[in-house]
N, C-alpha and C positions, 0 to 999 in steps of 0.2 A: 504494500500500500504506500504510495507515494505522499509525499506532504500536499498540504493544504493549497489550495491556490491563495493567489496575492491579488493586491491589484489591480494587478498587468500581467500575469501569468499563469501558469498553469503546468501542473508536473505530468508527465506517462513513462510508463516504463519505455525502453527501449524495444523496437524491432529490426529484422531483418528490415523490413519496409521504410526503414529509417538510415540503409546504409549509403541515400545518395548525400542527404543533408549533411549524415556525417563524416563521410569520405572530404565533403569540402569544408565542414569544419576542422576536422583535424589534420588535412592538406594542406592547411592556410597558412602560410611560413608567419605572417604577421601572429595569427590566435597559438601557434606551437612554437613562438620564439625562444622561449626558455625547456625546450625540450632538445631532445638530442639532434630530432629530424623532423620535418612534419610527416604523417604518418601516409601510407599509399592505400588505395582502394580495399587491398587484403589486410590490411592490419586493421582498416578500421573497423572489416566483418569480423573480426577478431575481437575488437574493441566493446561491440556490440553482443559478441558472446558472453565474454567474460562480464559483462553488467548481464545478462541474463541469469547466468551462474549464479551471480552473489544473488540476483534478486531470492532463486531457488533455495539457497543455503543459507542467507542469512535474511531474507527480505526486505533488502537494502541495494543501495549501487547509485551509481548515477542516474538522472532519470531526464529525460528530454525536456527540455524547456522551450515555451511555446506560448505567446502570445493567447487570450482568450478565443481571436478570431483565427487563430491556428498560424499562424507564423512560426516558424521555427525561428527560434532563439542561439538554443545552446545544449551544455546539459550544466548540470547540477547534483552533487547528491554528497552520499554517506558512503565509504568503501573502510575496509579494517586493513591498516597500513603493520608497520613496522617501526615504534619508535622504541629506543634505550634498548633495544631490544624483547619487547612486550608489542602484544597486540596494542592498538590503539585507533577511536574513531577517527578517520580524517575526515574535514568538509574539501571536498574540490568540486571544480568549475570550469568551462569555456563558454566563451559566446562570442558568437561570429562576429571579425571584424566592424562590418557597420552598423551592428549593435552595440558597439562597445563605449564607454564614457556616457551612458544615457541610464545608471544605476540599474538595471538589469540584474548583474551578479552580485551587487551587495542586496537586493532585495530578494532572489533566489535564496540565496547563500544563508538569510536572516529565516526564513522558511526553513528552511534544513537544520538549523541550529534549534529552532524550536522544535521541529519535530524529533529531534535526538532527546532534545530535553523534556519531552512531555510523555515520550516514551521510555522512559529511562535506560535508554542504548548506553549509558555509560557514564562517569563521572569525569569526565573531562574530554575536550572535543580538540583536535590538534587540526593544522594547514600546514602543510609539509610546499614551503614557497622556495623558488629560487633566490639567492640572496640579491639579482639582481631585476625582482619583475618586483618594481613597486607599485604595479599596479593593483596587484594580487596582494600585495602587503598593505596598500591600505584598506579594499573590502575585508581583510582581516580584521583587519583594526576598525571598524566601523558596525561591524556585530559582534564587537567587545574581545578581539584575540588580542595577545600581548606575546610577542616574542619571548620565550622559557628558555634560555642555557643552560638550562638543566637538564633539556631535552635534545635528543639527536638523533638524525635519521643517517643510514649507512651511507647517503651520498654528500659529503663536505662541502658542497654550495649551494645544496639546500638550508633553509632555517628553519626550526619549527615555531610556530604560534598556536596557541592554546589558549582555552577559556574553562572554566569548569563549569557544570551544568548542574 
């Protein structure tokens, strides 16, 4: 079960039927800058699996983000990372290029934080950011994450941000 809609949005799980929108969101070198690569047509059905998966296993993942009047957005969601060495909730997010700067991901992103917290998925919520996408570091920062050095994730230019729930 996906979170609540907002405003301006609206969550669904991922489909197959979802892998042209997301082939060009996660192709998009500007929305995957802080990634290795942007991802190609086959990774992203891949991408789309594995958010299936979780949804099966843990009934969570990222979930398609999408305007009320159906525009595709982005996605959004809750995935179980890797920090200090512990499981740990992460919030992550994309949204397409020329949705981007128009609060979209912090108002997603504040959606997901509450439904981790109203479902008590966990006592504390991590954003596993590169230390260089400040964009991503401020919608951290704007649904209450605070960078932890206490925390770390296996990749060193990643930072983690955390909030407790």
């Amino acid at each position: 079960m996906p979170p609540n809609a907002t405003p301006r949005l609206r969550f669904r799980e991922m489909s197959p039927d979802d892998l042209d929108e997301m082939a060009d969101l996660l192709g998009d070198p500007q929305v995957m800058e802080y990634y290795p690569h942007p991802k190609d047509r086959e990774e992203a059905a891949r991408w789309i699996n594995w958010n299936q998966r979780s949804y099966a296993a843990d009934g969570l993942g990222l979930w398609v983000i999408e305007t009320h009047d159906g525009e595709f957005i982005g996605d959004c969601g809750l995935t179980w990372q890797t920090v200090n060495e512990s499981p740990a909730l992460e919030i992550g997010f994309h949204v397409k290029a020329s949705a981007q700067n128009l609060g979209f991901a912090t108002e997603a992103a504040a959606s997901c934080r509450d439904f981790a917290s109203s479902h008590v998925l966990a006592s504390r919520l991590v954003a596993i950011i590169h230390h260089n996408n400040r964009h991503s570091q401020r919608v951290a920062a704007k649904i209450g994450m605070h960078r932890d050095r206490t925390l770390t994730h296996s990749s060193p230019i990643h930072l983690v941000y955390a909030r407790d729930l």
